[in-house]
C-alpha positions as CSV (number, residue, x, y, z in Angstrom):
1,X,-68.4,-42.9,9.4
2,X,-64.6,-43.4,9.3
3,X,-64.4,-41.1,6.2
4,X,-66.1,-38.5,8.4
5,X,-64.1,-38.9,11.7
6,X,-60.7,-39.1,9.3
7,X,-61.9,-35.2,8.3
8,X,-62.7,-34.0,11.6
9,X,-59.4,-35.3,12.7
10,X,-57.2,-33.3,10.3
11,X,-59.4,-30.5,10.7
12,X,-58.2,-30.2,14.4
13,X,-55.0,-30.9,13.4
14,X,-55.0,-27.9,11.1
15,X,-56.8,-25.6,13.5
16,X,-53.7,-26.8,16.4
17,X,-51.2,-26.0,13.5
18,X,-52.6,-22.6,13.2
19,X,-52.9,-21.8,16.5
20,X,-49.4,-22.6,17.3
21,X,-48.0,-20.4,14.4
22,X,-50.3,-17.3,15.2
23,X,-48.8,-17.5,19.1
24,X,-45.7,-19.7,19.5
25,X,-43.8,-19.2,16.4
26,X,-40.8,-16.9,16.4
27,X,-39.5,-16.5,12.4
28,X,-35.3,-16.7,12.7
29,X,-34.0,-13.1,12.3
30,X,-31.6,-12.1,9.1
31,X,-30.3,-9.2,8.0
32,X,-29.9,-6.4,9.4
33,X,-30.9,-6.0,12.9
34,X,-30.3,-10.0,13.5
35,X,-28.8,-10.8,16.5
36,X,-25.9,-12.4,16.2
37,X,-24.1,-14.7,18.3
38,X,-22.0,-14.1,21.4
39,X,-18.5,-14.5,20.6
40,X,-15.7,-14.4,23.1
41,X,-13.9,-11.2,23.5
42,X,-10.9,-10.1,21.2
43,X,-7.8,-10.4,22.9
44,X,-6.0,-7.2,23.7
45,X,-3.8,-5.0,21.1
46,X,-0.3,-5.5,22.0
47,X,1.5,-3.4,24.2
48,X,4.4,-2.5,21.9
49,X,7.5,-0.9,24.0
50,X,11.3,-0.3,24.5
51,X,13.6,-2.5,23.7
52,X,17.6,-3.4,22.9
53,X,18.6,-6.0,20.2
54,X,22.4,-6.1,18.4
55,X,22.9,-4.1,15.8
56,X,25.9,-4.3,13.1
57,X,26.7,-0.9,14.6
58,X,26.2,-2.7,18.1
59,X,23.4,-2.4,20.9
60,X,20.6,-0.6,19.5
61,X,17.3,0.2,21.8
62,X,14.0,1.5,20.4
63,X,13.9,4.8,22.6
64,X,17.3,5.5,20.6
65,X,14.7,7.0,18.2
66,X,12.4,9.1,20.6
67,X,11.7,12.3,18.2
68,X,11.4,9.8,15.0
69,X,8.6,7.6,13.8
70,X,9.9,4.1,13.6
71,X,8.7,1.4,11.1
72,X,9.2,-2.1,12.2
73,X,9.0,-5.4,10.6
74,X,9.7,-8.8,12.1
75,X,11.5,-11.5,9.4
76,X,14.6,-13.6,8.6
77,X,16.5,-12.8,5.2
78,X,16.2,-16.7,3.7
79,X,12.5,-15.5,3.6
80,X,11.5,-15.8,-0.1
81,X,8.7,-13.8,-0.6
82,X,6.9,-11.7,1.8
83,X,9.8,-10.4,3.9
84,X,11.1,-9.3,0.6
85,X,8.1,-7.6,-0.5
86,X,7.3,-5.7,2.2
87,X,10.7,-4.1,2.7
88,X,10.4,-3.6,-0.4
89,X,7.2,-1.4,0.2
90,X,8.6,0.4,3.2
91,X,11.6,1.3,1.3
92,X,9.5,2.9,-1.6
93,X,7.7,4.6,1.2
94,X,11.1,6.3,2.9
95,X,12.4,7.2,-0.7
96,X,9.3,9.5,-1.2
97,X,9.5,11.3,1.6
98,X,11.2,14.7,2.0
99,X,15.1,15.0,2.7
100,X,13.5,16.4,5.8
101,X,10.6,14.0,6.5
102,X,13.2,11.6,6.3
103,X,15.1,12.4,8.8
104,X,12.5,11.7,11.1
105,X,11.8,8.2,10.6
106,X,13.6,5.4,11.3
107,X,13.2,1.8,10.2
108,X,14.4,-1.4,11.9
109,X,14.1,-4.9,10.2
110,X,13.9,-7.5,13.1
111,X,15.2,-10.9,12.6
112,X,13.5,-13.8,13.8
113,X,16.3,-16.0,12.6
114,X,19.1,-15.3,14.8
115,X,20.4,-18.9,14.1
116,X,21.3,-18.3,10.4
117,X,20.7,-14.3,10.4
118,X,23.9,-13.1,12.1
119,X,25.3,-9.1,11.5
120,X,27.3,-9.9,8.8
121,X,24.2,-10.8,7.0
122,X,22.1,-8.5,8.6
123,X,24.5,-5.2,7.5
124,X,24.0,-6.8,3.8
125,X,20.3,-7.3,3.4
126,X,18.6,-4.5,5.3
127,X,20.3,-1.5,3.9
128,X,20.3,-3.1,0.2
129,X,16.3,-2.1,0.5
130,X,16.6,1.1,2.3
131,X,20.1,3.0,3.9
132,X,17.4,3.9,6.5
133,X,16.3,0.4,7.4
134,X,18.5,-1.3,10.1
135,X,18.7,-5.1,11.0
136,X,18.8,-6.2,14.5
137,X,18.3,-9.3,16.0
138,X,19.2,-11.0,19.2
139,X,19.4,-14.6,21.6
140,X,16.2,-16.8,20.8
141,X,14.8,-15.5,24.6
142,X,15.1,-11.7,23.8
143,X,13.6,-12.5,20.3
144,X,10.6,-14.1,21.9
145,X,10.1,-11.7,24.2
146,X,10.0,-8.6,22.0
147,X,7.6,-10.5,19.6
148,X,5.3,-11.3,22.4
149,X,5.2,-7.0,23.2
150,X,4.2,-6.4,19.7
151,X,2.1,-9.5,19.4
152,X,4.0,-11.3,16.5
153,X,3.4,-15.1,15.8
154,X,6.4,-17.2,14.4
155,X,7.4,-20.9,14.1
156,X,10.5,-22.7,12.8
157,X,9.2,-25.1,10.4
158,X,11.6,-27.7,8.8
159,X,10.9,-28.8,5.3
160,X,12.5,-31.8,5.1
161,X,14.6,-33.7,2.4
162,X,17.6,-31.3,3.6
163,X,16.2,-28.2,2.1
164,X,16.5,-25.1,5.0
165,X,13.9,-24.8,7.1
166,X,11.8,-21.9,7.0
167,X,10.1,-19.7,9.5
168,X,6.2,-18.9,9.6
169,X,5.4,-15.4,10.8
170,X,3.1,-12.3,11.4
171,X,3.9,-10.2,8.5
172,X,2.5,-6.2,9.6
173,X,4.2,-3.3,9.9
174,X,4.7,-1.9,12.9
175,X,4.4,1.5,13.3
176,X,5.7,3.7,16.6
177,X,5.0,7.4,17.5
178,X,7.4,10.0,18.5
179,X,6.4,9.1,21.9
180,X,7.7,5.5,21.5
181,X,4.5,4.1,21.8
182,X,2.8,1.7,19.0
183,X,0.5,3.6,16.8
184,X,-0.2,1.2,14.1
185,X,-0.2,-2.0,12.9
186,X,-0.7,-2.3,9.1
187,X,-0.8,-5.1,6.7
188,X,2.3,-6.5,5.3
189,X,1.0,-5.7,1.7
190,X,0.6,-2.0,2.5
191,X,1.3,0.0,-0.6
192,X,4.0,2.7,-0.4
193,X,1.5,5.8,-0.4
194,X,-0.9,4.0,2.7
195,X,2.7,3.9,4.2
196,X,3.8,7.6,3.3
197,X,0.1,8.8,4.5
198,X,0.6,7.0,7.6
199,X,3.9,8.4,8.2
200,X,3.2,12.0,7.2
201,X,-0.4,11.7,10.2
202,X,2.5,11.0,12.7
203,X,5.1,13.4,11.5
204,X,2.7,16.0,11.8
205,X,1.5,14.9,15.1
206,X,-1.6,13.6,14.4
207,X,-3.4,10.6,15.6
């Protein structure tokens, strides 16, 4: 008797187990079509805009260049590696365009370092990439407040043991219309012909 009430019990277990998958279950969804989760909306692109840093030559402002397309990178010259590569990349990409291309774009290498980076230095280390390529930098307030228009991250962070500190930083490439308004922002490692392609849509007044 036992035997027989044991089967009848996992037979209505079974027959509950079936009835739950053939109206309850819902199978997760994967691939495509899957829903995926809500995630919080991506802050807004940066605004990008005027502004007027020191020059070697002396006060230099953005809308100096209305007419040109402008290529902008934010750095500090004790950088050892990614400042140098990039303006190394933007350089190759002004050296290929035409005498008269050229003469439309302009290129400005902002310091983040204006502690160490002052226009003696400055005059030295941007035009030894590029003639075109001007440093600028300013007081720590003006710095701040023309990353925070273009949406660049940096932070002084001290090595310790007495070697220099060094400075973490959003390495893109800025890019600004004839209008004076931001038109691109492309990675630091861009190679010189994304750079030149770029350059030539907005010479030609495209995009």
């Amino acid at each position: 008797m036992q035997r027989k009430e044991l089967w009848i019990a996992m037979a209505l277990a079974l027959a509950g187990a079936l009835f739950w998958l053939a109206f309850f279950w819902e199978p997760a969804e994967t691939g495509v079509g899957a829903r995926a989760p809500i995630l919080a909306q991506a802050p807004t692109a940066p605004a990008g805009g005027d502004f007027v840093l020191r020059s070697p030559s002396g006060p230099l402002s953005l809308s100096g260049y209305r007419g040109k397309v402008v290529l902008i990178y934010f750095g500090y010259t004790y950088c050892p590696d990614v400042c140098p590569t990039s303006l190394a990349s933007i350089a190759q990409a002004l050296s290929a365009l035409t005498a008269a291309e050229l003469a439309q774009v302009g290129g400005l290498f902002i310091s983040l370092d204006p502690e160490r980076d002052t226009m003696e230095a400055l005059h030295a280390y941007a035009p030894f990439f590029h003639p075109a390529i001007i440093g600028m930098t300013g007081s720590p307030e003006q710095i701040a407040q023309v990353a925070r228009q273009y949406g660049v991250r940096y932070m002084k962070r001290n090595s310790g043991g007495g070697a220099p500190y060094t400075i973490d930083h959003s390495t893109s490439i800025y890019v600004v219309a004839r209008d004076g308004k931001l038109a691109a922002i492309l990675p630091g490692d861009s190679t010189p012909q994304s750079l030149v392609g770029t350059l030539r849509e907005l010479l030609a007044g495209a995009g």
